[in-house]
Phi, psi and omega in degrees: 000333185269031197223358184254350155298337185279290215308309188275332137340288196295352215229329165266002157328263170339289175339303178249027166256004172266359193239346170265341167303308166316263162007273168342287195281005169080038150314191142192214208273331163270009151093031165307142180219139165315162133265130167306283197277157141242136186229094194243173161158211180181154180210114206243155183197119192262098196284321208296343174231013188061017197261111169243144184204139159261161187199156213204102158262102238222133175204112154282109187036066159079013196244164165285167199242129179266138193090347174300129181241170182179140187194174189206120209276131195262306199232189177254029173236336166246151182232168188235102184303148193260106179310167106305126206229004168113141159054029188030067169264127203238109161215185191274176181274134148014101159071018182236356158214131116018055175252154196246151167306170175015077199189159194222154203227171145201164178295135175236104170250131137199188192261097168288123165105018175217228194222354170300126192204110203219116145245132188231159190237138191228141179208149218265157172281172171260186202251163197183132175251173187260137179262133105337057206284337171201146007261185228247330179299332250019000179289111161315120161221352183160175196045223177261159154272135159248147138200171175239192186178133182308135165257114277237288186218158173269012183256003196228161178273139135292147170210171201222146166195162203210123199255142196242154206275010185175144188290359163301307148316160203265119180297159187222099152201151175204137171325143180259164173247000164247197213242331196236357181213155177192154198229118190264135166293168218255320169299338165322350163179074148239184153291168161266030162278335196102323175311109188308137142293122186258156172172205164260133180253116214247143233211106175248208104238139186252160187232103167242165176272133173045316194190177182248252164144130192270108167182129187277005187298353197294125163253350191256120186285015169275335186292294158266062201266032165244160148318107170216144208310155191238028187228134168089042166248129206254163133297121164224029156261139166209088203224149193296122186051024188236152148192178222152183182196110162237139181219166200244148162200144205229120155269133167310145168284155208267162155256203164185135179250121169282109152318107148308121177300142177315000000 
């Protein structure tokens, strides 16, 4: 009987050097855990201007990575080095690379003289356009816009968006849930007064792999110059301390519609 005050010390002993190791390791009660690294970007290619660009965010426990190098292997004899642009953001230089339609790439970081080290493999749609099927004139006066579009592969996501002739309109984009069609609602140009804006309106679908990518850290508005949803995108690095989102995405040659004043 005198050994079971001891039995019980010990088992709350243990209890609590198992509940501070969790702790340590940046547990907690609910078995939540950090990631050291994070790895977001995207690399896009705009056939209607030939402008393709990466772009890259590398963040060590929320800091830029010292030392870092990051590129992106085009071929299997050539690559394209990634600038640093600060607060460890990465993108390529201007007019400096080189993508092909239906085709695959991959990222390349790592840390010199440390233990960082990430390859991803990317892969691009091939090209495709946008139809404006009504109204047939393209002249705007009221209601939904229909179109369609050749779907490039049945492996890649759509979203339909749409640059409005002034920041006075309500930006407009939203993922499709089909592989060839989409029908834009009538607020797409408008104010959020209701009111139309008139001007021409230019009507894209972007074609992504898995996934896009969210993050306003973006600044060169040639790289992105649409409207794009900031809901319904996945993560898809999930690697021991790394997670992230990198995503492709091929802009359509585009349609348009001239919008009327109410």
């Amino acid at each position: 009987m005198k050994g079971r005050p001891m039995k019980k010390y010990l088992t709350l002993y243990i209890v609590l050097i198992l509940g501070l190791s969790l702790f340590s390791c940046g547990g907690d009660i609910t078995g939540e855990t950090t990631t050291e690294y994070t790895v977001d970007g995207l690399l896009m290619l705009d056939p209607n201007t030939g402008l393709a660009s990466c772009y890259a965010l590398i963040l060590q426990e929320g800091s830029s990575i010292p030392n870092l190098t990051c590129f992106i292997v085009t071929s299997a004899t050539d690559s394209t080095a990634m600038t640093p642009r600060g607060g460890g953001a990465y993108l390529t230089p201007d007019d400096d690379l080189e993508l092909g339609e239906d085709s695959s790439y991959t990222i390349r970081a790592e840390e010199q003289f440390g233990d960082f080290f990430i390859s991803v493999s990317l892969q691009m749609a091939d090209t495709f356009h946008v139809e404006v099927l009504s109204p047939a004139s393209r002249i705007y006066s009221g209601g939904t816009v229909s179109i369609a579009w050749n779907a490039p592969s049945q492996d890649f996501g759509y979203f339909v968006t749409v640059v409005a002739p002034t920041s006075e309109a309500v930006p407009y984009s939203e993922i499709s849930n089909t592989s060839t069609n989409f029908t834009i609602p009538a607020d797409a140009f408008t104010r959020s007064d209701g009111e139309r804006v008139p001007g021409v309106y230019y009507i894209y679908v972007i074609a992504y792999k898995d996934t896009f990518y969210s993050d306003t850290f973006i600044e060169n508005d040639d790289f992105v110059f649409f409207p794009y949803p900031d809901e319904g995108f996945s993560d898809n690095i999930d690697r021991i301390g790394i997670s992230g989102r990198f995503g492709t995405g091929i802009v359509a040659y585009y349609d348009s519609v001239i919008v009327n004043a109410n």
